[in-house]
C-alpha positions, 0 to 999 in steps of 0.5 A, a space after each residue: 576743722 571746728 573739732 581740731 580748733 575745740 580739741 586745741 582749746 580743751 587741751 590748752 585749757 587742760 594745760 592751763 588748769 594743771 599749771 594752776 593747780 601746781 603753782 597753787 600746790 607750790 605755795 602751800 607746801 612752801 607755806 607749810 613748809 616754812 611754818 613748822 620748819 620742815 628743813 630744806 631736805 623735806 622742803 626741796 623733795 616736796 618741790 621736787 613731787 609737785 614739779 613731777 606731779 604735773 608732769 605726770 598730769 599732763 602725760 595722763 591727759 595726753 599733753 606734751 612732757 616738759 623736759 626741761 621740769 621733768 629734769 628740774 623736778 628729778 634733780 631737786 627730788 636728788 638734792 632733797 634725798 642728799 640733805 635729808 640724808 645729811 650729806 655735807 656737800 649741798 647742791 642746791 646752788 649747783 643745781 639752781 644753777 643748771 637749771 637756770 643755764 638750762 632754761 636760757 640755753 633753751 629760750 636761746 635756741 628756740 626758734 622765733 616764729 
């Protein structure tokens, strides 16, 4: 029982750290990219390869995807593409908002323990 408890320790520890590295990961890029004005194109698909970086980073250490940012990563990495290519119809607010309907979608029908 001792091994499955240090066993649910080091993965939670693992977890913790990948998150750390992607939040900090995200504010440099936000930081570079504000300061030489990379354009929102660059900006989203730079957001977009973190958010799917860290998920690639915990199926590499054996932890559980997160749908939900694997979907969000994806789905910015798309509107980046779009607006790097000059495509007129900008889905930033549209996928802001199925993002969010998604997250609260989720938090509602999560079961309380």
């Amino acid at each position: 029982m001792n091994s499955e408890t240090d066993n649910a320790k080091q993965r939670l520890a693992t977890a913790q750290r990948i998150d750390s590295v992607g939040w900090g990961l995200f504010f440099v890029w936000v930081g570079i990219a504000l300061l030489f004005d990379v354009g929102w194109g660059l900006g989203l698909i730079g957001v977009g390869l973190i958010i799917l970086g860290g998920q690639a980073a915990r199926w590499h250490f054996g932890l559980v995807l997160e749908g939900f940012w694997v979907v969000v990563g994806a789905l910015l990495m798309l509107a980046g593409v779009l607006e790097f290519m000059g495509v007129e119809a900008s889905l930033v607010p549209v996928i802001l908002i199925i993002a969010g309907l998604a997250l609260l979608l989720s938090a509602l029908a999560r079961k309380s323990t």
